[in-house]
Backbone as CSV, one residue per row, in Angstrom:
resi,resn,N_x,N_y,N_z,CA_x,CA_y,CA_z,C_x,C_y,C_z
1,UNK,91.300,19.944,70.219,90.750,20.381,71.483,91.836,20.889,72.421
2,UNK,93.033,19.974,72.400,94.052,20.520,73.410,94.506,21.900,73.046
3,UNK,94.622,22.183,71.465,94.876,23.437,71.119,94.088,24.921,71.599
4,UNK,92.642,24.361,71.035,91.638,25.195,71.649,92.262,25.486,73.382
5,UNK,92.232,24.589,73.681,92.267,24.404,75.820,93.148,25.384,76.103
6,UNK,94.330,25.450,74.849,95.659,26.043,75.152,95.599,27.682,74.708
7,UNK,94.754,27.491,73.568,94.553,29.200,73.487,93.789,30.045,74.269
8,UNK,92.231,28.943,74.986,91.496,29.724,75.772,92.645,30.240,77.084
9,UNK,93.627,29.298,77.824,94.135,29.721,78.585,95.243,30.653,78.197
10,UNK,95.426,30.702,77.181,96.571,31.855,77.166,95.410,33.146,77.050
11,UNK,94.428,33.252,76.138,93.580,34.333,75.987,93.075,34.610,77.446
12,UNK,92.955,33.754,78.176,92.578,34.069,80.081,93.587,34.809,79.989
13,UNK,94.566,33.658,80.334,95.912,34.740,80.582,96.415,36.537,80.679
14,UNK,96.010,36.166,79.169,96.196,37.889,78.848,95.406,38.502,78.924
15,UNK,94.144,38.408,79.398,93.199,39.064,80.188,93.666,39.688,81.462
16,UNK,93.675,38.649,82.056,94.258,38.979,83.688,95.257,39.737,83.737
17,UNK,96.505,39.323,82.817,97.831,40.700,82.820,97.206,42.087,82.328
18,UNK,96.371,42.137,81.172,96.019,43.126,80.656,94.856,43.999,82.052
19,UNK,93.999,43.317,82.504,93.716,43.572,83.513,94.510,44.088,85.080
20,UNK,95.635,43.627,85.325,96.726,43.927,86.045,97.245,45.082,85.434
21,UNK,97.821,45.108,84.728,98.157,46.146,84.145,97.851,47.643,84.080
22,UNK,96.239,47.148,83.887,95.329,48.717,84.055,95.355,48.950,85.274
23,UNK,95.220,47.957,86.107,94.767,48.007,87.641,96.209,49.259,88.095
24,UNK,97.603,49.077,87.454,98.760,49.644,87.640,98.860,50.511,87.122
25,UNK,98.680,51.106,85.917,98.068,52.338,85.604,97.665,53.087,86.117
26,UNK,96.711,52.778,86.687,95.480,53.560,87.537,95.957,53.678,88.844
27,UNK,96.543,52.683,89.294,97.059,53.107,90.790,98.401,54.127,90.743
28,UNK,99.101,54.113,89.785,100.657,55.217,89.264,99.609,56.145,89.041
29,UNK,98.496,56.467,88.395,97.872,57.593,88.132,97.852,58.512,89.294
30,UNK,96.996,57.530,89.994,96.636,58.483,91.298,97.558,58.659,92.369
31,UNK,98.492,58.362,92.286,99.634,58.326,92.920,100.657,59.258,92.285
32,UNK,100.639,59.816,90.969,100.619,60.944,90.316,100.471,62.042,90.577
33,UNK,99.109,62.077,90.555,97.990,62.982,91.008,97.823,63.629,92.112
34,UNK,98.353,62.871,93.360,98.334,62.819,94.578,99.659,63.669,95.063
35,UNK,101.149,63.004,94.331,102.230,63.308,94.288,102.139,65.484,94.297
36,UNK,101.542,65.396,92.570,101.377,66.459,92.152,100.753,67.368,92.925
37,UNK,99.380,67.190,92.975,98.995,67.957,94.447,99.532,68.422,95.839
38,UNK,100.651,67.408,96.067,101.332,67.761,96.974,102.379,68.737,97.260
39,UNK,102.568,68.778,95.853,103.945,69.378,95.460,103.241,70.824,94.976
40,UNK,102.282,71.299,94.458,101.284,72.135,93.973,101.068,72.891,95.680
41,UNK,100.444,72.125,96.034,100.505,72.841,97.967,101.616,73.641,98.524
42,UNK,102.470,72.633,98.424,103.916,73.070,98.848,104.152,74.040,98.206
43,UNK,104.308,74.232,96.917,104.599,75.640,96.272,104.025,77.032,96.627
44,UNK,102.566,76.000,96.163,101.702,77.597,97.320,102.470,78.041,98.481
45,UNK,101.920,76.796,99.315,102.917,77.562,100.853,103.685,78.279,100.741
46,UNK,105.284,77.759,100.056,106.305,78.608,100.083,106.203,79.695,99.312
47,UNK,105.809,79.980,98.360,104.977,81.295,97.693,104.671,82.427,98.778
48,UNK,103.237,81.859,99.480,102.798,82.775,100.179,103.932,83.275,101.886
49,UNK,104.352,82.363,102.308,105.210,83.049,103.167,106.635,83.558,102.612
50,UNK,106.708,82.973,100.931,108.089,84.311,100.830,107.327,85.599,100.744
51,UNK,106.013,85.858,100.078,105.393,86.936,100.160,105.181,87.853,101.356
52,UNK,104.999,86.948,102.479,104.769,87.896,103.741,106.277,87.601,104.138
53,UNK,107.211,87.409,103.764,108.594,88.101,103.878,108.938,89.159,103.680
54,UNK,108.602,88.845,102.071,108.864,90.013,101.503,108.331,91.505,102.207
55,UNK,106.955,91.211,102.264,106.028,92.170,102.591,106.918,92.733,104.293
56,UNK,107.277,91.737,104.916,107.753,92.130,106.497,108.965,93.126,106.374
57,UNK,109.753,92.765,105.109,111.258,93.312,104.735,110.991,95.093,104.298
58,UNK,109.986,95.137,103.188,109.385,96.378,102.773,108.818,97.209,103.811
59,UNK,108.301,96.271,104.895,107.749,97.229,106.614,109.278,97.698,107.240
60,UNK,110.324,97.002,107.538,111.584,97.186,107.911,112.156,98.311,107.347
61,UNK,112.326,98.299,105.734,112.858,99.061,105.261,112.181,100.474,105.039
62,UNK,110.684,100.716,104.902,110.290,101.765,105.461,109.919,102.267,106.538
63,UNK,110.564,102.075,107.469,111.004,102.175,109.498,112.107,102.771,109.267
64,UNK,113.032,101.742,108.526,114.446,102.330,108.841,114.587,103.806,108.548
65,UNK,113.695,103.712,106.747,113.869,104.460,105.981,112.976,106.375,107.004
66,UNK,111.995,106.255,107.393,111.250,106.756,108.803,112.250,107.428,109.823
67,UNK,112.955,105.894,110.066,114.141,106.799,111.286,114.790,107.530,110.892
68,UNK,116.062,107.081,110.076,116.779,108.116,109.023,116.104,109.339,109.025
69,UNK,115.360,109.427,108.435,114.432,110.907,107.897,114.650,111.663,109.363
70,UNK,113.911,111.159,110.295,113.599,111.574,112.006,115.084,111.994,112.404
71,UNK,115.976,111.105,112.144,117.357,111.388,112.597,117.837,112.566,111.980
72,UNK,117.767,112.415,110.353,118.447,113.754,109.947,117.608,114.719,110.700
73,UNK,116.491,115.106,110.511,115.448,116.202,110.921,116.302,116.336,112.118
74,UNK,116.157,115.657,113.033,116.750,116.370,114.589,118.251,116.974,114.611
75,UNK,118.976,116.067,113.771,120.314,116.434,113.394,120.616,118.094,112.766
76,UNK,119.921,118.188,111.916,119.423,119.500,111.185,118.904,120.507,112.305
77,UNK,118.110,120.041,112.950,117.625,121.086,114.124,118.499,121.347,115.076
78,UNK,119.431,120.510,115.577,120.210,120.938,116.269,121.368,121.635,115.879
79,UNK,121.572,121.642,114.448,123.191,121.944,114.102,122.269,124.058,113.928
80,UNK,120.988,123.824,113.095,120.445,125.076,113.394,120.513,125.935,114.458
81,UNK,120.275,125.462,115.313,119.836,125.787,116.642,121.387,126.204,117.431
82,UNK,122.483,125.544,117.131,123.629,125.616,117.490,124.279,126.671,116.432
83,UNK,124.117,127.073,115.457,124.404,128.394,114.266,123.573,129.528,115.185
84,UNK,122.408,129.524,115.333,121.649,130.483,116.004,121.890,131.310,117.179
85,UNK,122.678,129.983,118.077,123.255,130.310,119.155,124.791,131.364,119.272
86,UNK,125.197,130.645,118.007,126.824,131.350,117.576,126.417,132.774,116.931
87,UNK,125.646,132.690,116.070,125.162,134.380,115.638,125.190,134.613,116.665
88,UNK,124.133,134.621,117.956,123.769,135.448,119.041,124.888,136.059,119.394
89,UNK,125.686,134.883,119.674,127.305,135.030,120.220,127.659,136.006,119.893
90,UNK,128.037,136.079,118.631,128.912,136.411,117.515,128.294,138.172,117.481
91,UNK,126.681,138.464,117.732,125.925,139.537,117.635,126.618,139.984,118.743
92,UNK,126.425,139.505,120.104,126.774,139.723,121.215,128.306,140.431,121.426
93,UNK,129.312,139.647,120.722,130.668,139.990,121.414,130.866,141.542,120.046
94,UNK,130.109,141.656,118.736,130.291,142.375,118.065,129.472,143.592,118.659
95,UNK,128.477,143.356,119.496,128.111,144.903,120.138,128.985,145.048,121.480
96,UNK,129.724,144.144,122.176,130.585,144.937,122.871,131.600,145.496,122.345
97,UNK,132.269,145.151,121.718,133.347,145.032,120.610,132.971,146.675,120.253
98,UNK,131.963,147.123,119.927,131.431,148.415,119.313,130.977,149.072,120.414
99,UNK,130.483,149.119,121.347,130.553,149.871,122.633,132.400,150.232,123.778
100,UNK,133.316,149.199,123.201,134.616,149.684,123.882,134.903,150.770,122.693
101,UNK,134.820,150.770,121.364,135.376,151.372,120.437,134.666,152.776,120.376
102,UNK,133.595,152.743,120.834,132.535,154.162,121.005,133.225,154.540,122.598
103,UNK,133.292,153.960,123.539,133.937,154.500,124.343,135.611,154.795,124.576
104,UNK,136.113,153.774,123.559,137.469,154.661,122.919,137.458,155.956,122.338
105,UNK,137.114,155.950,121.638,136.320,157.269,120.491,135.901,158.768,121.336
106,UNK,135.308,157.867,122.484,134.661,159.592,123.521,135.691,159.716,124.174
107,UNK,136.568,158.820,125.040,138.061,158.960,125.577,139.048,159.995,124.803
108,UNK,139.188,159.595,123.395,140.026,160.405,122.688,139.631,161.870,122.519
109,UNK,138.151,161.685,122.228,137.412,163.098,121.791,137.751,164.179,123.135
110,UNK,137.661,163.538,124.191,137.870,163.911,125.411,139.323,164.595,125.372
111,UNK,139.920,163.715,125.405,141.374,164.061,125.578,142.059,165.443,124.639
112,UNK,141.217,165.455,123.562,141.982,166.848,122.767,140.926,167.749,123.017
């Protein structure tokens, strides 16, 4: 009988640990689970705002890329616009240039 007494309580026994046990299982599970999810979130998050980084950097760089363009264009127009001016010039001092030489020309014709 004492034997019996002694196995029912060890067979309790290892009930209750085996029971504990699961109980610990199950609580590391969800505590797992929980962990994981958290960390699953977090990733998202940082995911989606490197994305609208990214996305803000690609708006920047086609602005910059915008100005540039705008800058050369005006740059170009003015260096035009400043050639245009020098022809004129250049038209200009070459028809006086050709009106002293036509009135050299009638001076001489004159003279003999």
């Amino acid at each position: 009988r004492s034997t019996n007494a002694a196995l029912d309580t060890a067979t309790s026994n290892a009930a209750a640990l085996n029971a504990s046990l699961l109980q610990s299982q199950s609580a590391a599970a969800a505590s797992i689970l929980a962990s994981t999810g958290a960390v699953a979130a977090s990733l998202a998050t940082s995911q989606s705002v490197g994305a609208a980084s990214l996305t803000a950097f690609a708006a920047s760089v086609s602005a910059t890329e915008a100005s540039l363009a705008l800058s050369q264009s005006a740059a170009l127009g003015l260096t035009l616009s400043s050639a245009s001016a020098n022809s004129l010039s250049f038209t200009g001092t070459l028809s006086t240039a050709t009106l002293a030489l036509a009135s050299t020309a009638a001076a001489a014709d004159a003279s003999l």
